[in-house]
Each structure stands twice: as structure tokens, then as C-alpha cells.
N, C-alpha and C positions, 0 to 999 in steps of 0.2 A: 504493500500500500504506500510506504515513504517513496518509495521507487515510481510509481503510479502518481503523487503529488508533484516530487521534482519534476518530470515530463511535461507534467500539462504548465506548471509556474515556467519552467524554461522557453514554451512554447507562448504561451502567454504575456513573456517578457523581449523574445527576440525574433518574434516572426511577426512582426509585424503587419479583411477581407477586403475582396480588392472594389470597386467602381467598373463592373466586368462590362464587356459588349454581350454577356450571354446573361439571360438566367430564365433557368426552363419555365416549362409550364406549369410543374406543379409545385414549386417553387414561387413563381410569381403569386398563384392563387392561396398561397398561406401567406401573402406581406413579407417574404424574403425568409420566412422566420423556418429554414428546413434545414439547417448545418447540422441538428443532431437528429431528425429524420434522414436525410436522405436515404428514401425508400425506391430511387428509380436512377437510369443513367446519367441522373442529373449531377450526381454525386461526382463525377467527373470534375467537375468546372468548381462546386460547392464545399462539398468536403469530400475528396477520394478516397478517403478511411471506410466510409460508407459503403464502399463493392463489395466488401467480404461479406455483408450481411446478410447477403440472401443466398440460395449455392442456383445459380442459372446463367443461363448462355441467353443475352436481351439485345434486339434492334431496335435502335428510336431513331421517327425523323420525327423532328418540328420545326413549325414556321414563328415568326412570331412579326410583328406589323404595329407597328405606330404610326397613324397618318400625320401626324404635325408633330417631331421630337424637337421637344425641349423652347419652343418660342408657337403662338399664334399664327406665323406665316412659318415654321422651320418645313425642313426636308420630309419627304416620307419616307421610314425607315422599314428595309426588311429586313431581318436575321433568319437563311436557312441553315439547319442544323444538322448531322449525322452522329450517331455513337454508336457503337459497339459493347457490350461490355461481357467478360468472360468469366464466370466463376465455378465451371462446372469440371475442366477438362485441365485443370492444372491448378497446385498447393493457393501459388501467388492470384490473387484475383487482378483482370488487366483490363483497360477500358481504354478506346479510342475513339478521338470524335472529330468531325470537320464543322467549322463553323464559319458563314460564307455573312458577310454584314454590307448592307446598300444603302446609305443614306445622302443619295442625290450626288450634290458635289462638294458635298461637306464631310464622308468619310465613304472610302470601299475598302475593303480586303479580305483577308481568311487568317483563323487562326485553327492551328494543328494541335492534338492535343496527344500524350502517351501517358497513361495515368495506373498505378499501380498500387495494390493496399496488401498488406496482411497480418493476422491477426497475433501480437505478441504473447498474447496473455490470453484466458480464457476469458477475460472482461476487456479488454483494449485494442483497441483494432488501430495500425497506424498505415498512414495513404500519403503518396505524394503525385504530385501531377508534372510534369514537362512538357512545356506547350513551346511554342514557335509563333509570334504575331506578326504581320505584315500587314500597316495601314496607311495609305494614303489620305490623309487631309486636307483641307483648305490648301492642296498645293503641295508642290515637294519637302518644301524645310519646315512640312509639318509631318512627314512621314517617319511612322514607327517601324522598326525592321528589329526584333529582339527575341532572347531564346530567355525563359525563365521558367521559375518553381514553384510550385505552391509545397504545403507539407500540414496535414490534419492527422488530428487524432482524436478516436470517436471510441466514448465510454458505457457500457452496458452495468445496467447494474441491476438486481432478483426482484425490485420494487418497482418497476416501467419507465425508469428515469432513466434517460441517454444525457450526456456532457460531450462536448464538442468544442474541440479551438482549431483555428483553422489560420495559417501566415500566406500570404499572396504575396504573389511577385517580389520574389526576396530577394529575386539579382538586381532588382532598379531597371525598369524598362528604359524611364524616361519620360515615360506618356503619363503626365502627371495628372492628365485631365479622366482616364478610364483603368490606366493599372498603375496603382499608384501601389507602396509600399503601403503594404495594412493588414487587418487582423479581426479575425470575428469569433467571439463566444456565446454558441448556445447550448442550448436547455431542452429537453423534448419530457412530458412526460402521459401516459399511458394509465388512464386509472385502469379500463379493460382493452382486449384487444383489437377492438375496432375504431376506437377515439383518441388522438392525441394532440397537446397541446405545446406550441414551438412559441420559444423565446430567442431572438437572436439579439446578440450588440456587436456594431462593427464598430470599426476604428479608421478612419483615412488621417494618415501620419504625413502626406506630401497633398494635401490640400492649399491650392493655392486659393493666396489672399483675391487676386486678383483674375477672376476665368478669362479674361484679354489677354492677362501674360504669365502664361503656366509656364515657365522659366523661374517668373519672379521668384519674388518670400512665399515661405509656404508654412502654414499654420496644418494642427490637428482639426479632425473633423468627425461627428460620431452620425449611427443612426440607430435608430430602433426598431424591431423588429417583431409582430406580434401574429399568431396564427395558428388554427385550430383544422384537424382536418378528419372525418367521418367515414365511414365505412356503412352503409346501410344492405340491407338483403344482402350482403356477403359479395356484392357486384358494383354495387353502384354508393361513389365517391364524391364526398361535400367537400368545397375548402373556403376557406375564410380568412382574411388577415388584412390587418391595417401597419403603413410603416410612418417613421416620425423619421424626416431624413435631414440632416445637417453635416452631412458627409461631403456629396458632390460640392464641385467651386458653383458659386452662385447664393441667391437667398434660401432660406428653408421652404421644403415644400414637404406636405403631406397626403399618401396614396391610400385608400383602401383597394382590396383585393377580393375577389370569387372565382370559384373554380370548379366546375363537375368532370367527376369522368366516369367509364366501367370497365370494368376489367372480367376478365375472365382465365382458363388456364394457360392460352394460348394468346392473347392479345387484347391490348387493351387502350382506350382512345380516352384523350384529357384536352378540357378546353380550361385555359382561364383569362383572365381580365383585371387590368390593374388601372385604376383610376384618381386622378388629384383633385384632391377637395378644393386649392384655394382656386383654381381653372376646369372645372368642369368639362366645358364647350371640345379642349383638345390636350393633346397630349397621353392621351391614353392609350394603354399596349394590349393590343388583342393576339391569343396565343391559342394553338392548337399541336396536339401530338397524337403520335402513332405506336406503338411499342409491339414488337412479336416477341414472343417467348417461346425456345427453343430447347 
């Protein structure tokens, strides 16, 4: 157990989640709040501790679509997505994803992902991701081109409570505006098997003062993260969540979430929807996925 405290304090103190271009569907539909769920390929991008959890071989595509990101006139964004994840056919569970981003002429490109987890302990599962970015922005001398890590580790314990910390981009992309150096702790807990409750807190460590010049000074920045998700008839899936966000550069803005999907043993489909309270009218991300189980 001393062994299992320093882990998570060390990780807690030097890994500094990230400001991603990705976060799934059903992820969005609990308000962000899934770092100690991740219960699907999401876990990739979120926390990759999470693959070991289930023992199966999963395809997921999704799309996800903001018609106005980030401003009343901004770009309209699409995110298509690919993963893999394998936890049937080998000790180490492995997860690969392609993730393709369009937003007009204000950001294109792909980010690759190799993500890998296994389980140290019969309670502690530890995951790290290596991903690859390539993004073109506003023009050349804003293009990102970087290899970097993520590194979570995801806690089970006999009473439905999961513990989750998770350090993003711990090499310094650079890209101080969406991978920024930072750090997320959550909570998940399970009164029974089909209902559980996610708490997340992130951390942006390289939050610039200034969204005009993410070079400049760069202050902390946190967000919250709250969300509840349901299993009904043993098929059909509720999700819920609200986020308080003062992470991204810019003023605070806050989003509520929903989310249904069903599943069954072979495949299973998730839509969700995230929306800002202080702007209503736009800005909102509408998401859809696909999952086979193999």
C-alpha cells in the first residue's frame, strides 16, 4: 500500500491532462468526468491504464462535429477517429488509434497514437500512450510537428471506487494552446453494477495568459469535471455531466453534457452532446460512435 501511495503522489506531482483535439463520445457525455471509468477505446487518449480492464479485442470509429468552434462566426470542426484496442491475445493490453481533425483554415492534421497498459498489482493497473501530432494552423509558424507521452495509472479497489491520475504531454509539444503540459485526477464510484459516478480535476500548467500569444507568460489553469452514467435493461446506456472549465486560454466557460447509447455482445453504438451554458445558440459538439466486439 506505501508502494501504491508513492506512485500515485509521484505521478500526481511530476506528470503534469492535456487540452486534447480528441475526447470521445462517451467521455464527452459524462462532462469529461471518465479518467477513472474508462470503460471503452477511449481510454487510449484518457487514461491508457484503463485497456486492461476488460479482457476483449474492440473497433471504434467516431465522428464528432462542432458547427461554430470556439467564436459565433468560428470554423466548423470535424474530428474523424479510429482505434483498435487488444486485450485478449497477448499479457500487455495495446491500443491504436488514428485521429484525423478539420477545422476550416484554422487547424488540419492527424494525430497517431501506440498506447499500452498492464496491470502491476492485483489493484493497479499502469498505461502509457505515445502518440505522434502533426498540425497545421493559422499558417506555417503555427504548425505542430511533435512525438510525446502520456503515463496513467488506474486504481480498483473491493468497494466500486476506481482512483485515476493521469500526466499528458510530458515531453513539451509546444502547442500551448491544445497539448499543453498537465495533469488530471479522478474518482469513479459504483454503489451497484450498473451506475457510476465520475469526478475528474485537470490541471493546465502552460496556460497562456494571453490566447493571441501562446508563446507569451503562461499561468496554471484548472477545470472540473462532473458525470454520472446508467446502464438500464442491461442494453441501453444514460450519460450525464456538467464541466466548470478555466483551463483552456481565454475566459471561463461552462458545458453541460448527454449521452445514450446500446450495446450488446457484439456491438455497440453511443451518441453524445456537449453544450455551453453562457452561449447557447453555438458552439456545441455533437458526437457519434460505432464499437464491434470481437
Amino acid at each position: 500500500m506505501r508502494h501504491l501511495w508513492s506512485l500515485w503522489l509521484v505521478l500526481a506531482l511530476a506528470a503534469p491532462a492535456a487540452a486534447d483535439d480528441f475526447l470521445g463520445v462517451r467521455p464527452l457525455g459524462t462532462g469529461g468526468a471518465h479518467r477513472a471509468i474508462v470503460n471503452g477505446n477511449d481510454a487510449i487518449e484518457l487514461n491508457p491504464a484503463g485497456m486492461s480492464q476488460f479482457q476483449r479485442y474492440s473497433l471504434e470509429l467516431q465522428y464528432l462535429l462542432t458547427p461554430k468552434f470556439g467564436a459565433s462566426d468560428g470554423e466548423m470542426e470535424h474530428v474523424f477517429h479510429a482505434s483498435v484496442v487488444d486485450n485478449q491475445t497477448q499479457p500487455v493490453a495495446t491500443g491504436l488509434a488514428y485521429t484525423r481533425v478539420e477545422r476550416g483554415g484554422a487547424k488540419a492534421g492527424n494525430r497517431f497514437d501506440l498506447a499500452t497498459s498492464y496491470p502491476i498489482s492485483e489493484n493497479v493497473i499502469l498505461g502509457t500512450d505515445i502518440y505522434y501530432i502533426n498540425f497545421d494552423r493559422d499558417g506555417k509558424e503555427d504548425a505542430v510537428d511533435a512525438v510525446t507521452v502520456d503515463v496513467g495509472v488506474l486504481v480498483h479497489t473491493a468497494i466500486g471506487l476506481n482512483l485515476a491520475v493521469v500526466g499528458y504531454a510530458l515531453t513539451n509539444t509546444g502547442d500551448y494552446l491544445e497539448h499543453p503540459v498537465s495533469m488530471a485526477a479522478g474518482v469513479s464510484y459504483a454503489p451497484f453494477r450498473t451506475l457510476q459516478f465520475g469526478f475528474d480535476f485537470f490541471s493546465n500548467f502552460q496556460r497562456p495568459k494571453d490566447p493571441a500569444n501562446p508563446t507569451g507568460e503562461k499561468e496554471s489553469g484548472f477545470s472540473y469535471h462532473f458525470g454520472a452514467e446508467y446502464l438500464a435493461l442491461g442494453q441501453v446506456t444514460i450519460r450525464a455531466g456538467y464541466t466548470i472549465d478555466q483551463a483552456r486560454p481565454g475566459a471561463e466557460e461552462q458545458f453541460w453534457s448527454a449521452g445514450a447509447g446500446w450495446v450488446s455482445e457484439t456491438v455497440a453504438v453511443d451518441f453524445g452532446y456537449r453544450g455551453p451554458i453562457s452561449h447557447g445558440s453555438w458552439g456545441g459538439t455533437f458526437a457519434f460512435a460505432l464499437r464491434l466486439f470481437m
